[in-house]
N, C-alpha and C positions, 0 to 999 in steps of 0.2 A: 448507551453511547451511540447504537446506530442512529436511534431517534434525535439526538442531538448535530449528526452528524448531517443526515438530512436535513433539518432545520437550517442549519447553514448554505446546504445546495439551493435550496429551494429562496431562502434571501439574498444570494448574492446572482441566481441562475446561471449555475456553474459545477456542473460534476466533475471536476478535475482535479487532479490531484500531482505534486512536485515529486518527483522520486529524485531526492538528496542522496545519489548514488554518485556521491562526489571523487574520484578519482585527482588525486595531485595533478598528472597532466592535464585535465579542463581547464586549471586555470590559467589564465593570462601568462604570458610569458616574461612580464615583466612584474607582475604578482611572487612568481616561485624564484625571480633571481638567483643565487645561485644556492638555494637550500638543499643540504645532503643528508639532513637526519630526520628520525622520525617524530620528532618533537618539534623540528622545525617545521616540517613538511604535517602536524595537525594540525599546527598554531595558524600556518596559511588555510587550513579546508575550513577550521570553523570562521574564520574572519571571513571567506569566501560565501561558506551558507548564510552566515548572519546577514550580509549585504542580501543576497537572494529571499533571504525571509522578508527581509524590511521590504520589497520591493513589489512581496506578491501577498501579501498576508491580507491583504484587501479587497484582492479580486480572486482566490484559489480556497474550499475551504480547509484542503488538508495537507498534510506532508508525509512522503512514506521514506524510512529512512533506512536504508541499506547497510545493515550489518559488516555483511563482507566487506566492501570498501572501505572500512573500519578499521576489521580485525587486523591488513594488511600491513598496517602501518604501528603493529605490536598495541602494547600499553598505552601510549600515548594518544596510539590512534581510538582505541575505546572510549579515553576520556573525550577525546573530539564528537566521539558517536553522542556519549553523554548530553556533553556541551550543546550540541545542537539540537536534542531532544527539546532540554530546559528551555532554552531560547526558543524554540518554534513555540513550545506550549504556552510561555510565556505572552507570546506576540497572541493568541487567540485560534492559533492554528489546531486541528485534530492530528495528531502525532501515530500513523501506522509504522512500529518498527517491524520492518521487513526479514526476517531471524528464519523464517519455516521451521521453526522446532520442532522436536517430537522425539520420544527414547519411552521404554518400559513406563510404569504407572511414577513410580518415585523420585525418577530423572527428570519424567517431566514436569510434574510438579516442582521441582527445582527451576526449570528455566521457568515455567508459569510466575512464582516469587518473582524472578529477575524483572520481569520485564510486563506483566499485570496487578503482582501484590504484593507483600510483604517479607521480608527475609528478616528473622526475628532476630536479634545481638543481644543478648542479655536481656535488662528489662524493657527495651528499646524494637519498633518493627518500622525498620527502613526501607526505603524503595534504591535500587539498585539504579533498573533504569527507567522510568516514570512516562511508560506509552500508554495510550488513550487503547492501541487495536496492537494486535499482533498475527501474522502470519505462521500458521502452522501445519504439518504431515500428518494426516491421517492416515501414510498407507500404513501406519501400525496396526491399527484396530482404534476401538474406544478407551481400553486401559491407556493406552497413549493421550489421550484427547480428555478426559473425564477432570484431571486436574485443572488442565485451562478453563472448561465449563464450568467447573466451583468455582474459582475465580471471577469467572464473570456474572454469576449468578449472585454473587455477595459484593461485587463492586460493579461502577460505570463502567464495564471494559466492555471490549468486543474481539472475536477471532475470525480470520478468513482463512480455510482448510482449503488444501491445495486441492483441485479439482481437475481442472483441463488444463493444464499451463500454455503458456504462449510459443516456449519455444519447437524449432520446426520438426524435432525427432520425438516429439511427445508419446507420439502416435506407436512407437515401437511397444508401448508397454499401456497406456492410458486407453487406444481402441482398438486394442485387442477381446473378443465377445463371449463371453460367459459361455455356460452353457444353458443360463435360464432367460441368452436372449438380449442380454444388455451387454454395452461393452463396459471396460473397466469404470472411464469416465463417467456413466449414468449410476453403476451402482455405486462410486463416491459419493455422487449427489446425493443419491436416495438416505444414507446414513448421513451425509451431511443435513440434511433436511430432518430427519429422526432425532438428532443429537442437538438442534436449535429448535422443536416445536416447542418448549415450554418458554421460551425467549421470544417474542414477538412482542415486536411494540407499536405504537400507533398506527404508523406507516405501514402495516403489516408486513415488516420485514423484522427478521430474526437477529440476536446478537451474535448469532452462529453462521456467518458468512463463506463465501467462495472463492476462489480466484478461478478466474474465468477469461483466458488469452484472448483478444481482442482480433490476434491471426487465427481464429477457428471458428467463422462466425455459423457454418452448418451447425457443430456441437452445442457451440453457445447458445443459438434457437431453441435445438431440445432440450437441452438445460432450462431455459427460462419458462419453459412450459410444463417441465418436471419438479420445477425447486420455486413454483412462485410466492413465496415466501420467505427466499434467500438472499439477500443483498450481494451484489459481486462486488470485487475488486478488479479492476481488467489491465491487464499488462496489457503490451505490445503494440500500445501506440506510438506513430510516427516513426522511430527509428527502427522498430521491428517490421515496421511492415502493416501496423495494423491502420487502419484510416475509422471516420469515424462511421463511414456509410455502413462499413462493414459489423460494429460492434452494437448500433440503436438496436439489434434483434435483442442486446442485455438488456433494455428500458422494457417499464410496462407501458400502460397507454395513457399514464400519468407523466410519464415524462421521469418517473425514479425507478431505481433499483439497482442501481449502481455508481459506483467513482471512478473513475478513467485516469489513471497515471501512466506520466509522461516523465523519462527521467534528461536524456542527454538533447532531444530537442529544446529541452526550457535551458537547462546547464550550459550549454553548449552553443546557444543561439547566436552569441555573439559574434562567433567565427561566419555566420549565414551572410550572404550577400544585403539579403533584403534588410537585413538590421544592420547594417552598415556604418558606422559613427557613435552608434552607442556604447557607452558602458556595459560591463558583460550584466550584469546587475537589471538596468534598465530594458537593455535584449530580453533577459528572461521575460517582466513584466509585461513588453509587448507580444512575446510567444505565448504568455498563456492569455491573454485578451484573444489573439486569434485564435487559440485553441477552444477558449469559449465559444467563437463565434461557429467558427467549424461543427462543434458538437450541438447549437443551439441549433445552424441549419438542420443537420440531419437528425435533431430527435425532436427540437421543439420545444416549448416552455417546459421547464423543469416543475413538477407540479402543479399542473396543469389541471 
């Protein structure tokens, strides 16, 4: 899947990525009128993503879809999470469900079924929630980690293992330093990079990925000179704080090695001055065109 995933960056030159971390109040105010349940209020988020898919599925090649903003909204809100997996995959998009799972060996292997492979019903082996990548905790160990690698190892799928995250308290427990020298951060990578050598594909990136904050660009440097064979995921663009000058240290000298998602700038764009008169729909589409442009200045042809 990373191989495919790149193929797409690299045709449309555009590492970015939609974080459909859809929150009820984004929407228009004249969208939610006066909805007060949680069926009403999913029936509005996937009508809301749908419009956002159709608008960007052209020029973006992937969508990362935020669990939590889901679950919030009960039963209903799941099937919305559903609903919009289908629909993005549909439309041609690479679907990362955003989940960070991870529990004991047989737990996880449970969520791994949900949301990478098969959950078997009788004679019958269904797909719960039908993502392309998924987001998950390594700070268990490998027994935690080992199910979603079968997984991917018997299917297209791909995983991104929490590494260096984006937000700003990271650092309480992520670079705090060993005693053999590394801080936490680097020995992640190092087992992240251990747990995807036998996953490499063309591109000489692994099916065993990273998430790698886009607000830590020192770590992210040694990181990309430690794990060069690990695809990142990078939060913390634009409403985090991350920019893009700050995040090219993730790119090789190819111009690949990562996807850069962007959630409430793209969602949210339509509230911005400069997109002014458009549909929130249409906003989106011109936010991530600049966000392309943004990332083409500072990294450069994407596969280059």
């Amino acid at each position: 899947m990373i191989d495919s995933l790149i193929n797409k960056i690299i045709e449309i030159q555009n590492p970015a990525c939609v974080g459909l971390d859809t929150d009820f109040s984004y929407l228009p105010e004249e969208m939610r009128g006066d909805t007060a349940t949680f069926g009403g209020a999913a029936q509005k988020i996937v009508e809301f993503n749908r419009n956002i898919i159709d608008s960007v599925c052209d020029v973006v090649p992937a969508v990362k879809v935020q669990v939590a903003y889901y679950e919030m909204y009960s039963c209903e809100g799941m099937n919305a999470f559903y609903q919009t997996i289908k629909y993005a995959r549909a439309k041609g998009l690479t679907v990362i469900a955003d989940c960070k799972r991870n529990d004991i060996g047989s737990t996880a292997g449970c969520y791994s079924k949900a949301y990478l492979g098969n959950t078997q019903v009788g004679g019958a082996n269904l797909q719960a929630f039908p993502s392309d990548m998924l987001t998950v905790n390594g700070y268990l160990g490998y027994d935690g980690i080992k199910p979603f690698v079968d997984d991917i190892k018997n299917r297209d799928k791909s995983v991104f293992v929490l590494v260096k995250t984006s937000n700003p308290s990271s650092g309480e427990l992520q670079n705090l330093m060993l005693a053999n020298g590394k801080y936490i951060y680097e020995q992640m990578g190092a087992l992240v990079s251990e747990w995807g050598k036998d996953l490499i594909g063309k591109y000489g990136y692994s099916e065993v990925g990273a998430v790698v904050g886009a607000t830590h660009p020192e770590e992210a440097a040694r990181l990309r000179e430690q794990m060069p064979h690990t695809f990142f995921l990078i939060p913390g663009y634009g409403a985090q704080g991350g920019s893009a000058q700050m995040l090219k240290v993730c790119f090789d000298k190819r111009g690949l090695g990562g996807i850069v998602n962007s959630s409430r700038g793209i969602l949210c764009a339509y509230k911005k001055q400069e997109y002014s008169g458009m549909t929130y729909y249409e906003a989106a589409r011109a936010a991530c065109l600049d966000m392309r442009r943004d990332l083409q200045n500072a990294i450069g042809k994407f596969g280059a």
